[in-house]
C-alpha positions in Angstrom: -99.1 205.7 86.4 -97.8 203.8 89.6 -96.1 207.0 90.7 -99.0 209.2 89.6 -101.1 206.7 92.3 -98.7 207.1 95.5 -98.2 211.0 94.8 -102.1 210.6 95.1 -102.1 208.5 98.5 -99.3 210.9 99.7 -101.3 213.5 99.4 -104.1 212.1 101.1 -102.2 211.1 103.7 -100.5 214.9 104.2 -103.7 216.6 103.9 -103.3 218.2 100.7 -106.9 218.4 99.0 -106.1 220.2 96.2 -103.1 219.0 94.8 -104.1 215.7 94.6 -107.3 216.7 92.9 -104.7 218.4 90.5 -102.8 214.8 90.5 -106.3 213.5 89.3 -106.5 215.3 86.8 -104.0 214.2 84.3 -105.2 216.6 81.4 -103.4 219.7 83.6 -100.2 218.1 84.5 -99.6 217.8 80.4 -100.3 222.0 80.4 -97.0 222.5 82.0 -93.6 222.2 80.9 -91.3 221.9 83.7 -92.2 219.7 87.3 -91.0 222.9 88.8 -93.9 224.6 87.6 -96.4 222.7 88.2 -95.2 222.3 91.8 -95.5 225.7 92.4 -98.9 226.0 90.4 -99.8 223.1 92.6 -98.6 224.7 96.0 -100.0 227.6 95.0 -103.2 226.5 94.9 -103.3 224.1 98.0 -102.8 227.8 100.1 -105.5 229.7 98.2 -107.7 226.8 99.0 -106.7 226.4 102.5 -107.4 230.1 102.9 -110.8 229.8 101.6 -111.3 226.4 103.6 -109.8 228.8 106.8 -112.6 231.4 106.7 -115.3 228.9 106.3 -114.8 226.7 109.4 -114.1 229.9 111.1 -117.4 230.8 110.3 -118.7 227.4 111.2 -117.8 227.4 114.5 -118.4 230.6 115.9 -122.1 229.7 116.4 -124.2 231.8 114.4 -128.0 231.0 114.9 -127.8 232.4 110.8 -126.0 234.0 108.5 -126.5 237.8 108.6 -124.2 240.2 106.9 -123.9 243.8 107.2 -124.8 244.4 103.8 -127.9 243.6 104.6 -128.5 245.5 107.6 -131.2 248.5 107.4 -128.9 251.1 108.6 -131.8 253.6 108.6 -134.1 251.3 111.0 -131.0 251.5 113.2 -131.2 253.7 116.5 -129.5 256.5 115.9 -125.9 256.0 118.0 -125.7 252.7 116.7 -125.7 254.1 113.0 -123.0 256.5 114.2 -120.9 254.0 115.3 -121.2 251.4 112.7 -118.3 252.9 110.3 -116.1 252.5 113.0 -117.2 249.1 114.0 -117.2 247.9 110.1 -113.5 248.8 110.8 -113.0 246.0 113.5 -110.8 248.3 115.2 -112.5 247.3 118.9 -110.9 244.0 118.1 -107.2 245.3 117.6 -107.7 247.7 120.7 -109.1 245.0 122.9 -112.4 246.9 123.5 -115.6 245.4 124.5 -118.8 246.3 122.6 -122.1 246.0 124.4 -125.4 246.1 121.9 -128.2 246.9 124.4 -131.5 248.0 123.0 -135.8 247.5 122.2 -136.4 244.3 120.6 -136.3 244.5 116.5 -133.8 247.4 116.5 -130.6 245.1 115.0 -128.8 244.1 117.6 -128.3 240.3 116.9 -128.1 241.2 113.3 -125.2 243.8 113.6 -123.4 241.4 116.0 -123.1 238.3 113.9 -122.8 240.7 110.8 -119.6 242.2 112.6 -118.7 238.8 113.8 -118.7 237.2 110.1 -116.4 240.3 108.8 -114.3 238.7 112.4 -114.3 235.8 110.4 -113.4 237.0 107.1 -110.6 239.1 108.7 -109.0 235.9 110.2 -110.3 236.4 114.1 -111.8 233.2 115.7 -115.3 234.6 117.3 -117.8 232.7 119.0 -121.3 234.1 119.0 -123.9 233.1 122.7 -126.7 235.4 123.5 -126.9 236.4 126.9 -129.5 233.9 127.7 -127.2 230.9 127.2 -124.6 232.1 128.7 -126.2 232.8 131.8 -127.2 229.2 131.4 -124.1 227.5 130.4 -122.7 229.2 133.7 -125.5 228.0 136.1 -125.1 224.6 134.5 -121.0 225.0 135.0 -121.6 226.3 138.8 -124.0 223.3 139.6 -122.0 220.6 138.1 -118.6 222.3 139.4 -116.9 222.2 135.7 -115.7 224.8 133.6 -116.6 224.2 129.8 -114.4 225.4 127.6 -115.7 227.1 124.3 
C-alpha cells in the first residue's frame, strides 16, 4: 500500500494523469497478470489521453468567439465559389502548401463560420491556429504601434 502511495505521488509529480488514476484504482491492477502488462496498458493509455487532452487545448487557445463546425455549415446558403472550394479546403491542403486563404464577402454568407469550422479541423489535425477578426487585429496593431511593443500571440 506504501508503494502503491509514492507510485501515486510520482505520478503526480511527472505529470501522468492517467496512470495514477489507474494506480487508484486498485480493482484494475488485480485484472492483469504480469507488471509488464499493466505498464504498457498503463502507458498506453497516458498517450491516448494526452492525445485527446492535445487537441482540446489546441482548440482552447486558438480563440474561437464559438464553436462552429463544418458539419454544420449550410453549404447551399454559401456563395457559390466558396461552395466550390470548400472540398478542397476540408482537405487543409492550404496549410501543407503554405497558402493564405482570404474569406471576403456580404454579411451572413459564412465566412466566420467556415473559418473557425476549418480552423477546428486545424485543430483536430494537430496545427496550432489562432482565430482574430480583422477588427482586432487592426486594433491590437494600433495599440502595439502606440505603446512601441510587439505582442506576441
Amino acid at each position: 500500500m506504501a508503494k502503491q502511495k509514492e507510485m501515486i505521488d510520482m505520478c503526480k509529480e511527472l505529470r501522468l494523469p492517467s496512470i495514477r488514476s489507474l494506480l487508484e484504482q486498485e480493482v484494475l491492477l488485480e485484472q492483469y497478470t504480469s507488471p509488464a502488462e499493466f505498464l504498457y496498458f498503463a502507458l498506453k493509455q497516458e498517450m491516448e489521453d494526452r492525445y485527446v487532452r492535445a487537441k482540446a487545448n489546441r482548440i482552447r487557445l486558438a480563440n474561437f468567439p464559438e464553436k462552429k463546425l463544418l458539419e454544420e455549415l449550410d453549404v447551399e446558403a454559401l456563395p457559390q465559389n466558396a461552395a466550390v472550394r470548400l472540398p478542397h479546403l476540408k482537405e487543409l491542403k492550404f496549410i501543407q502548401d503554405k497558402q493564405n486563404v482570404l474569406l471576403i464577402g456580404s454579411p451572413g454568407t459564412g465566412k466566420t463560420h467556415l473559418a473557425i469550422g476549418l480552423g477546428i479541423e486545424a485543430c483536430l489535425a494537430g496545427y496550432k491556429v489562432y482565430f482574430t477578426s480583422v477588427a482586432s487585429l487592426v486594433n491590437q496593431l494600433k495599440e502595439s504601434r502606440s505603446a512601441r511593443t510587439l505582442r506576441l500571440v
